[in-house]
KENUGU-339228 format. One record per residue (C-alpha): residue in one letter; x, y negated, z negated. Coordinates in steps of 0.1 Angstrom, whole numbers. Last residue first. Layout:
REM KENUGU-339228
A,X,Y,Z;
...
END
This chain:
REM KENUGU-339228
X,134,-172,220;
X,169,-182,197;
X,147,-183,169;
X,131,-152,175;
X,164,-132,189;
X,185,-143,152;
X,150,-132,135;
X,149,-95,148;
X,190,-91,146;
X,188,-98,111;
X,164,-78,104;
X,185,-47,114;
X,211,-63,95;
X,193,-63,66;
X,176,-27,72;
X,215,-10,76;
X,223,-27,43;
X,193,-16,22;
X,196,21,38;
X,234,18,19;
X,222,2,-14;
X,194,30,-13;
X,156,30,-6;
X,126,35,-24;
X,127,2,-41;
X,138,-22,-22;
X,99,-33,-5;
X,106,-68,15;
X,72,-85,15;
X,73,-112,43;
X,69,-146,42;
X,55,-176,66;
X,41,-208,45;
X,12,-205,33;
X,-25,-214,42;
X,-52,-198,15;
X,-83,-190,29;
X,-85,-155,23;
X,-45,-145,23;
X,-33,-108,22;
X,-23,-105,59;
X,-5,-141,55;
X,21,-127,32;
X,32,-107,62;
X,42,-69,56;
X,74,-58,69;
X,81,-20,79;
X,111,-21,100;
X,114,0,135;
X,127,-21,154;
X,93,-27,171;
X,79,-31,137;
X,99,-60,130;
X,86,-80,161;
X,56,-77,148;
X,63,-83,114;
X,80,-116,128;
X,52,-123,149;
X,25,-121,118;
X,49,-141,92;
X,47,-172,123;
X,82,-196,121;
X,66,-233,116;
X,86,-235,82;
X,113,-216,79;
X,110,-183,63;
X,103,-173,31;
X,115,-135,21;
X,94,-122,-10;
X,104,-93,-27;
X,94,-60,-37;
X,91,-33,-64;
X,79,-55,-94;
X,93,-78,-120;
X,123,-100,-128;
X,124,-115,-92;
X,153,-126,-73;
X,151,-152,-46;
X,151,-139,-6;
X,154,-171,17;
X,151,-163,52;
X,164,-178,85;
X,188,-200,69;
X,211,-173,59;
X,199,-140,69;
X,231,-121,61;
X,252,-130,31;
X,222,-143,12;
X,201,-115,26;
X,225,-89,13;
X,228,-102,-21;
X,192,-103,-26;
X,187,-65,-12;
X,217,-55,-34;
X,206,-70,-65;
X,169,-55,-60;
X,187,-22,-60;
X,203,-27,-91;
X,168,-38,-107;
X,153,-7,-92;
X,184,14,-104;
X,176,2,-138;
X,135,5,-139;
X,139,41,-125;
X,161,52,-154;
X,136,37,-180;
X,106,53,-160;
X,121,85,-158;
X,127,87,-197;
X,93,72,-205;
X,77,100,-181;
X,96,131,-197;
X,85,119,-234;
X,69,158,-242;
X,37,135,-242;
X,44,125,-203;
X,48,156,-184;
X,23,176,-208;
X,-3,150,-198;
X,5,155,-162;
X,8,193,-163;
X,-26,196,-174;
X,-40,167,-155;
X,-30,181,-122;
X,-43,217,-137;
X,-79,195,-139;
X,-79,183,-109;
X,-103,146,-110;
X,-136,152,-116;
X,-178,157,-107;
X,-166,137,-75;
X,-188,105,-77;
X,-218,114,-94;
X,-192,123,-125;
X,-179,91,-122;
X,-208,72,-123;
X,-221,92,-158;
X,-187,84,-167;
X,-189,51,-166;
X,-225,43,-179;
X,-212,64,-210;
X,-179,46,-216;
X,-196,9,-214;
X,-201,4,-249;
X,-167,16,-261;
X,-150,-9,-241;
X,-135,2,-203;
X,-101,17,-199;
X,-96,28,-166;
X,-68,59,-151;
X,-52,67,-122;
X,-47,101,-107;
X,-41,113,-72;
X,-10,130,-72;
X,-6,125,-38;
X,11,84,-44;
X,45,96,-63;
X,52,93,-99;
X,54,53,-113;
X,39,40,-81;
X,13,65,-79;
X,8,67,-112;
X,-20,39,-116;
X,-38,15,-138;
X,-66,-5,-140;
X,-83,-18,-176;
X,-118,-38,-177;
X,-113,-65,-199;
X,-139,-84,-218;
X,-148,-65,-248;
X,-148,-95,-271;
X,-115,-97,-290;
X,-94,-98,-254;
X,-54,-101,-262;
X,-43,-65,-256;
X,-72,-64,-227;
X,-51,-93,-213;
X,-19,-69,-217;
X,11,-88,-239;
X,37,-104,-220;
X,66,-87,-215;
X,95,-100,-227;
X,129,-112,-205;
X,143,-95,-173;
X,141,-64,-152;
X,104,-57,-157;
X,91,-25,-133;
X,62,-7,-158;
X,42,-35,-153;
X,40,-28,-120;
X,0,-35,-114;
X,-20,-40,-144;
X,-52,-44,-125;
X,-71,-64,-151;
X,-106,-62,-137;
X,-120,-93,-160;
X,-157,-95,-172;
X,-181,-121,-170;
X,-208,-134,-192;
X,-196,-171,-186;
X,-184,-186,-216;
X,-170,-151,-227;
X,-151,-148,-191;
X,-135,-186,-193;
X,-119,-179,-230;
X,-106,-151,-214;
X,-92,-165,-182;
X,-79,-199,-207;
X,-60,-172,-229;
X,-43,-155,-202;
X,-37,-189,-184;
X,-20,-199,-217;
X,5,-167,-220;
X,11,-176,-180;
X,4,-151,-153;
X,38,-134,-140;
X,44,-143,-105;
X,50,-116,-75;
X,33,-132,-47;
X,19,-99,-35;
X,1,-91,-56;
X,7,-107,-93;
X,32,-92,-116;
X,16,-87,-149;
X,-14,-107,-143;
X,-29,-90,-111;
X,-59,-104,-117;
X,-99,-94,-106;
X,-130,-117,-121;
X,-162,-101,-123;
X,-196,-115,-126;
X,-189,-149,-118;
X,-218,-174,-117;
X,-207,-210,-118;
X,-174,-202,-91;
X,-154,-229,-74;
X,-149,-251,-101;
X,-136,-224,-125;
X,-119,-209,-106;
X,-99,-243,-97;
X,-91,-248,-136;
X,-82,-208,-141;
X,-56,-208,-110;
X,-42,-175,-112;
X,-3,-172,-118;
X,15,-197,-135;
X,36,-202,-108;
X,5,-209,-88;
X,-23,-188,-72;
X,-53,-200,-52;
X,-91,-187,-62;
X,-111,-170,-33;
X,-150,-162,-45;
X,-162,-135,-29;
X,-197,-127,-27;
X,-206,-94,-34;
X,-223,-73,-5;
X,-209,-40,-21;
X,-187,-35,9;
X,-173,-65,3;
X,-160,-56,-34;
X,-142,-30,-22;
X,-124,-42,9;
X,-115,-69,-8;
X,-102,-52,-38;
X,-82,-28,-15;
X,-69,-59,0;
X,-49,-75,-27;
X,-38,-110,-34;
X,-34,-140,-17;
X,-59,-157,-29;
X,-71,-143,-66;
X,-104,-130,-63;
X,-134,-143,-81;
X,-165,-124,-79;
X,-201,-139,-75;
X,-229,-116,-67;
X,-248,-116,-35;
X,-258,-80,-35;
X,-254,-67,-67;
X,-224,-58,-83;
X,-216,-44,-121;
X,-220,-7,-120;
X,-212,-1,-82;
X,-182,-22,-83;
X,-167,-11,-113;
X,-167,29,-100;
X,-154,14,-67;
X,-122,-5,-85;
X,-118,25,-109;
X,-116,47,-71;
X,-98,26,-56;
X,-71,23,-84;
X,-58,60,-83;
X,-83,92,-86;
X,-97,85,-120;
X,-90,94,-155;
X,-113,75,-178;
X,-103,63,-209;
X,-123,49,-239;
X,-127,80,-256;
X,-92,81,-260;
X,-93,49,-283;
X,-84,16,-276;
X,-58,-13,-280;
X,-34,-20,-250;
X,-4,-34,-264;
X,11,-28,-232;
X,42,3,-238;
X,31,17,-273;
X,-4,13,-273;
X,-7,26,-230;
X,16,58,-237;
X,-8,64,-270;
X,-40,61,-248;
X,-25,76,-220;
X,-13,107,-237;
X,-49,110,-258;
X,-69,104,-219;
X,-46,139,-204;
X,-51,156,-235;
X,-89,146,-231;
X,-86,161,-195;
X,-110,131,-178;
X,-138,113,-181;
X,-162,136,-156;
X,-150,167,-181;
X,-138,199,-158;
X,-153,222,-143;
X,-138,258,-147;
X,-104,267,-139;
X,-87,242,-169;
X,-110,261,-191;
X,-103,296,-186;
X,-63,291,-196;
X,-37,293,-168;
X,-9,314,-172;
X,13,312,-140;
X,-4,282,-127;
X,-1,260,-158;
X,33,274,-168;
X,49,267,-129;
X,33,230,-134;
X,55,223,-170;
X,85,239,-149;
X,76,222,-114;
X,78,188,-130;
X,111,190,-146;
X,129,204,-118;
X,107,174,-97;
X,125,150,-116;
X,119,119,-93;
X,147,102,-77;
X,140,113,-42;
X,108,100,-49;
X,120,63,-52;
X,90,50,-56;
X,69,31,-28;
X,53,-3,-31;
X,66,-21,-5;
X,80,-12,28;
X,110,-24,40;
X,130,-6,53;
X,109,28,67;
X,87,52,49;
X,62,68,73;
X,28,54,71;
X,-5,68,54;
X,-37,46,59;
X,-53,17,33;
X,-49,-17,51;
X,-54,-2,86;
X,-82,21,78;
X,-99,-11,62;
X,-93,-31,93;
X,-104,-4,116;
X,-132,6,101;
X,-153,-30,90;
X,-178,-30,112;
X,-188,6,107;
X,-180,4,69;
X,-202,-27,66;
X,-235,-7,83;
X,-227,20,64;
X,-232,-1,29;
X,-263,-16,46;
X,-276,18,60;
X,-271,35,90;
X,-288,43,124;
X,-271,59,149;
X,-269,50,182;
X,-250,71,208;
X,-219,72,226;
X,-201,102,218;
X,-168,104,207;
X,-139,114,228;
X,-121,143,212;
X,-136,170,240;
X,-125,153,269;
X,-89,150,259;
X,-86,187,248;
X,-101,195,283;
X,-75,169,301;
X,-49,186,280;
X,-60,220,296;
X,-57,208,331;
X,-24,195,325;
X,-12,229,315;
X,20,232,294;
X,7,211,268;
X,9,236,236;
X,49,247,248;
X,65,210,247;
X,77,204,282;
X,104,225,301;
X,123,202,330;
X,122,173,305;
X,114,141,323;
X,147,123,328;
X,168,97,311;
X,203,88,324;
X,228,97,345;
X,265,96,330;
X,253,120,300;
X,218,136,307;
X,191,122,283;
X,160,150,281;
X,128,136,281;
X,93,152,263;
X,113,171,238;
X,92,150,206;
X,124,141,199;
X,133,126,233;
X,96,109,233;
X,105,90,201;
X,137,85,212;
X,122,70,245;
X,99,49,229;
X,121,37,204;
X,147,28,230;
X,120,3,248;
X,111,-15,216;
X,149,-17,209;
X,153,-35,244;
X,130,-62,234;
X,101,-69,260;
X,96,-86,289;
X,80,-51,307;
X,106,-59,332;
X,135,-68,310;
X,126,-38,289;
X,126,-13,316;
X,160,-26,331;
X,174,-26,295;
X,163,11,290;
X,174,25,319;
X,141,36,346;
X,129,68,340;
X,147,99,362;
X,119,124,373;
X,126,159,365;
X,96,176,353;
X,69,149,371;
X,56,121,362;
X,18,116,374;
X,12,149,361;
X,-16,142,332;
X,10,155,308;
X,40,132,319;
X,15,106,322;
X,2,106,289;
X,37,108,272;
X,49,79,297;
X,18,55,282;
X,17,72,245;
X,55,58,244;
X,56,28,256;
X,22,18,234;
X,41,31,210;
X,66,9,215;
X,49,-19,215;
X,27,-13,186;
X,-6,-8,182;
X,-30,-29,173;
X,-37,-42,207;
X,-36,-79,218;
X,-5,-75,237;
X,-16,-44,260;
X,13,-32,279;
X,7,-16,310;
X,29,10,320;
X,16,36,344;
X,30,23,377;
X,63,22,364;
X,83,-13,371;
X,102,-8,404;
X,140,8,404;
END
């Protein structure tokens, strides 16, 4: 059976393989160039002549068997489905639909900032848009495991018999319940020393990270950024015109001596000191010391992003840089999406006493306030000690599951990737062999339906050697096994390609 006319793979594209498969047969099913009935070429044929993996091609089709598209018919293949999906009925009236969401060509002016954004789009979109959970990716909580019982009885109260005030506009800095269960949550579990009144709730870490941005940055204005490290920052702190100043991480975490080369002029320094993004190190007690000591010499300040802290499996914590700071240095960052689950939407930033009204005069022109029932029945969730207790659960099945992951690799991927054990965070980092590209493998990955980041997507100028962040901790011992081997399959056809 000859190649399809209407598949034509696009290697330079964003998208995957497979779903480049897929939208190509899904388009011209509707469009009427396949018709109800028309047998598709066997998977392994189709692959061999597109000169892709087999599992790229069965993705497609499952996808497009799910979606009631195909029908399989046992003994005689893959057809076009004889009834199609009941909105696309008409061809005509997809072509309409299709018409109607292309943009319009025009120019439009926009400012600086917009200017950035429009150049920017796709890569920022890419870094920061919704994907469905599949082995391996990082970052996500187990939120199968989260006490939702628990959660919908202090939120059930809130909406049943809500109180005038939490209806009306709320406070730009927060639900000061909210800021007092932080506070003492924040004292008992990072050393962190403030008041309430030093808190702002926010809408997750890009938000604090923007609210920092537009009160300390001016165009050209130095700040350092660990390399690799974390994209949201990136994105953040170019958009404001900053300059960025890319400073290598070692086992002792950020790289004070070469920052301090690099950069004469810093305005804002940004760490991930507990467990550093995405290399997972711990910063040093002496590099903690040496950033400060470098901030106060400077005039700078320090965007501590205290980034799974909560997730230690082994030895003492070390105490919180804004724990340590004497001269109102450190700018605070914390979430609970990866504590509770990503839609809730709240974060919070400590900044010092002198800097509380600036902030919340920006964050109240920003979105007046975060929800105010959200931060009802969050405050309420963690002073009545529900949050500690789910948090000390979570951090022993993570550590358990991390087990499983490194025991699985050993046994598995031996000499194709080397997985060590970390005592901190919710992923891993799998090296592979020198000269084998991160990007490919990811690729590859994808099109079997794996989620692995490469370490070289977070990188500025730094060169590494190939690795891929293995998330572990939103999945099971059993969904851990079943990704192994699935990965194991992608590098054993690399190599041998």
């Amino acid at each position: 059976m000859p190649q399809p006319p209407f598949i034509s793979l696009d290697e330079k594209s964003d998208a995957p393989l497979y779903r480049q498969i897929y939208e190509l047969i899904r388009r011209s099913i509707l469009s009427g160039g396949l018709s109800s009935g028309r047998q598709l070429p066997a998977s392994r044929l189709l692959a061999k002549q597109l000169s892709v993996s087999r599992m790229t091609v069965v993705n497609a089709y499952e996808q497009l068997l799910a979606e009631g598209y195909l029908e399989g018919r046992v003994g005689a293949g893959t057809f076009v489905a004889a009834h199609l999906p009941e909105e696309f009925l008409q061809a005509s009236s997809f072509k309409r639909l299709e018409r109607q969401e292309k943009p319009l060509k025009r120019k439009v002016m926009l400012s600086e900032y917009g200017s950035k954004m429009a150049q920017k789009s796709k890569i920022i979109l890419r870094h920061h848009c919704a994907t469905a959970l599949v082995p391996f990716q990082h970052g996500v909580a187990a939120l199968d495991e989260f006490p939702f019982g628990v959660w919908a009885r202090i939120a059930q109260k809130w909406h049943k018999s809500p109180p005038a005030p939490v209806l009306s506009y709320g406070d730009a800095v927060g639900f000061q319940p909210l800021r007092d269960a932080v506070a003492a949550h924040l004292a008992a579990a990072r050393g962190v020393r403030c008041t309430s009144e030093q808190i702002i709730i926010t809408n997750g870490t890009q938000q604090a990270l923007d609210l920092i941005g537009r009160i300390f940055l001016s165009e050209s204005e130095e700040v350092c950024l660990e390399d690799p490290g974390y994209i949201g920052a990136l994105d953040i702190f170019m958009a404001t015109g900053a300059r960025i100043v890319p400073v290598p991480v070692d086992d002792e975490g950020f790289d004070v001596q070469t920052a301090r080369k690099r950069s004469q002029r810093a305005r804002l320094i940004y760490v991930t000191p507990s467990h550093q993004f995405p290399l997972g190190v711990t910063m040093s007690l002496t590099r903690r010391l040496s950033l400060l000591e470098w901030a106060r010499e400077r005039d700078a300040f320090v965007i501590e992003d205290d980034y799974n802290s909560e997730y230690r499996y082994g030895g003492r914590p070390l105490a919180s840089l804004q724990g340590l700071d004497r001269d109102g240095r450190v700018l605070y960052v914390g979430t609970f999406s990866k504590t509770i689950f990503p839609a809730l939407r709240l974060g919070y930033l400590v900044v010092p006493a002198d800097l509380v009204e600036v902030f919340a005069a920006a964050r109240a022109l920003t979105d007046l306030h975060s929800p105010v029932i959200e931060q009802a029945v969050l405050a309420e969730f963690i002073s009545e000690r529900h949050f500690a207790r789910h948090i000390r659960r979570m951090r022993g099945m993570y550590e358990e599951r991390q087990q499983t992951l490194v025991e699985e690799a050993r046994k598995n991927l031996r000499g194709m990737l080397q997985v060590a054990p970390a005592k901190a965070g919710m992923h891993l980092i799998g090296w592979l062999p020198d000269g084998v590209s991160d990007a490919e493998v990811s690729r590859h990955a994808a099109e079997a339906g794996l989620n692995l980041a490469p370490v070289s997507a977070y990188c500025i100028n730094q060169k590494l050697k190939g690795g891929l962040l293995l998330g572990y901790t939103a999945y099971d011992e059993k969904y851990i096994r079943q990704g192994i081997r699935k990965l194991g399959q992608v590098l054993t056809e690399i190599t041998q390609n």
